[in-house]
N, C-alpha and C positions, 0 to 999 in steps of 0.2 A: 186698782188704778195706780197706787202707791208704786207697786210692786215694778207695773210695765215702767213708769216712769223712771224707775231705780235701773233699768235694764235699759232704756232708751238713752240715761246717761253715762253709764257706763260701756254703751258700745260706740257713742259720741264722744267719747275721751280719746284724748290722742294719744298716737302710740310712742310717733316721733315725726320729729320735724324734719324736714328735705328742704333746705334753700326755703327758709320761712313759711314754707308750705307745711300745714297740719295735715300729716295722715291718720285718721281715726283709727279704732281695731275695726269698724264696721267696714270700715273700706276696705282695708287692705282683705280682710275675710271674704269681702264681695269680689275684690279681683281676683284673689287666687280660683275662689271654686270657678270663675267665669274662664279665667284662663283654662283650666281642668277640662271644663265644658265644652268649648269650642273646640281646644285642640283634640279631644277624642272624637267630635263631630267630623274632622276632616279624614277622620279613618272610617265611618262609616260605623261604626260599632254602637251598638243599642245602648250601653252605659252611658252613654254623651247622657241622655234625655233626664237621668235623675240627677247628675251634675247641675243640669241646665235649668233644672225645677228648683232645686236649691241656691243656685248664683240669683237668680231672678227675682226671689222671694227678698235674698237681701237686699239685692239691687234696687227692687221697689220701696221697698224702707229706707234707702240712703237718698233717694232720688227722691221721694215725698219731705226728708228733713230737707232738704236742697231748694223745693220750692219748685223743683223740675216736673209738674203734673204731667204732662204727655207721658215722659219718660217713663214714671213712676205707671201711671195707667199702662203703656207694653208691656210691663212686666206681669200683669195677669192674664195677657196673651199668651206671653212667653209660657209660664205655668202649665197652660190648659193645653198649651200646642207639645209641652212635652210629654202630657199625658196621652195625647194621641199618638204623639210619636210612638213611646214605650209601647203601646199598642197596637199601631200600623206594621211599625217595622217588623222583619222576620227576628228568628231567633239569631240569625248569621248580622245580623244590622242591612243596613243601606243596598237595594241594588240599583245602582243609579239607574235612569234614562235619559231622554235627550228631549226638551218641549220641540212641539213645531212651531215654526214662524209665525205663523196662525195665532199660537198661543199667547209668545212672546211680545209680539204686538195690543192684546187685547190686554192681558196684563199692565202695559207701561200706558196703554191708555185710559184704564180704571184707576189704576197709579195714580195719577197725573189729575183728573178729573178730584178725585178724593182729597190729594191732597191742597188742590186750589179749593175745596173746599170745606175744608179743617183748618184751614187758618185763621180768619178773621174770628172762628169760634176759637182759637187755644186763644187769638188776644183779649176776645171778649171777656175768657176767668182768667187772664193776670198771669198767662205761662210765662216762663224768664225769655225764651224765643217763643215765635209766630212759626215762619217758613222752613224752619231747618226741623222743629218740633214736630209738624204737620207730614212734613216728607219724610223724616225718621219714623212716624210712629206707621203711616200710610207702607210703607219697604218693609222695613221690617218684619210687620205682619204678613204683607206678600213674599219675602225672604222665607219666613219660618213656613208658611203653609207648602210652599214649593218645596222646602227642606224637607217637611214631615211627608211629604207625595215622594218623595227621593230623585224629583228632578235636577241634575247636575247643576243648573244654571241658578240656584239658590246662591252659588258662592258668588257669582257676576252682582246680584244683588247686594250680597252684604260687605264687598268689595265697597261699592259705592256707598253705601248707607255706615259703615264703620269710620267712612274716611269722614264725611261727611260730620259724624258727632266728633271724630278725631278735633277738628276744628271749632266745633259749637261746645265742647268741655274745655277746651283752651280757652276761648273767647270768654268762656265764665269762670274765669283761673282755676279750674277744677284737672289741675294740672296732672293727677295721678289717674285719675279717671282716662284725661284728653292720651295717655302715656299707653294705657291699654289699650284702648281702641286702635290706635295706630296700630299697636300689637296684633288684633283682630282683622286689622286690612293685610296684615300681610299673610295674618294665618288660611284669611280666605282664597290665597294662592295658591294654597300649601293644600287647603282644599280643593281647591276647583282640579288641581294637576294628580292629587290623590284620585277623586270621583272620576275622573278622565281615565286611569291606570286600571280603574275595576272595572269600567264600561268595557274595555279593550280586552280585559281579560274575559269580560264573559261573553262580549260577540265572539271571540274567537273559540272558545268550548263550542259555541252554537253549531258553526260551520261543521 
């Protein structure tokens, strides 16, 4: 117990300060492998998933010293979804597809329902947000699941859902953290226009 303690404060040390802002070495560790993770995710390539396994892990450790529970709970999603991934995916990574309307309607309606109803439970155990918490954890997991399926439109999700914590990690001066994320909404661009480029390429072999 001694031992993790000694480890818990020592990745709780800061590393250096930004404009009176402490960045820990736990963080900054957590942003880079997340950075890593995502941006291999927009090429489609199987590496992303052990990246992703690894950002998460600390992420949920930095996110539980934070008092951010939601958060801190997606991060054992995240984990278990990149194990599937590493699994689902071919050896080549990602072959995108496209959902039907069908699909993407019943999704933002499960959405929607789940998340109006995770909220007044995250207030109930004392999360630091209610509705931002509820809808980030609620997307996300709809985000990662459509990711790990290799549906294109995972990036449309985590567009919204990165912007989204972009503003609730500001909001809780967690200003390196809120600095990534914005970084993740734009990378989700950078995805969605990548997975759109592979789609193209292989309907066109098809023909």
């Amino acid at each position: 117990m001694q031992l993790i303690t000694s480890i818990n404060d020592a990745a709780m040390t800061t590393m250096v300060s930004i404009w009176s802002y402490d960045l820990t070495w736990l963080e900054f560790v957590a942003v880079v492998t997340s950075l890593a993770g995502v941006w291999l995710g927009t090429t489609g390539k199987k590496i992303t998933w052990p990246w992703w396994a690894i950002s998460s892990a600390l992420y949920g450790w930095l996110f539980y010293e934070w008092d951010l529970l939601a958060s801190a709970a997606l991060q054992i999603v995240f984990i278990a979804a990149a194990m599937w991934g590493w699994v689902g995916w071919g050896p080549k990574g990602a072959k995108p597809r496209v959902a039907t309307n069908q699909q993407r309607v019943v999704v933002l309606i499960v959405g929607a329902i789940a998340t109006a109803l995770l909220a007044p439970w995250f207030a109930s155990i004392g999360a630091a947000t209610t509705w931002p918490d509820s809808f980030g954890l609620v997307f996300s997991i709809v985000a990662q699941i459509i990711m790990v399926r290799e549906y294109r439109e995972n990036w449309v999700v985590w567009f919204v859902v990165d912007a989204v914590y972009t503003i609730e990690y500001a909001y809780n001066k967690l200003y390196f953290t809120s600095v990534l994320y914005a970084l993740f909404t734009a990378i989700a661009v950078r995805g969605w226009v990548n997975w759109k480029s592979e789609l193209n390429s292989e309907t066109s072999l098809m023909k």
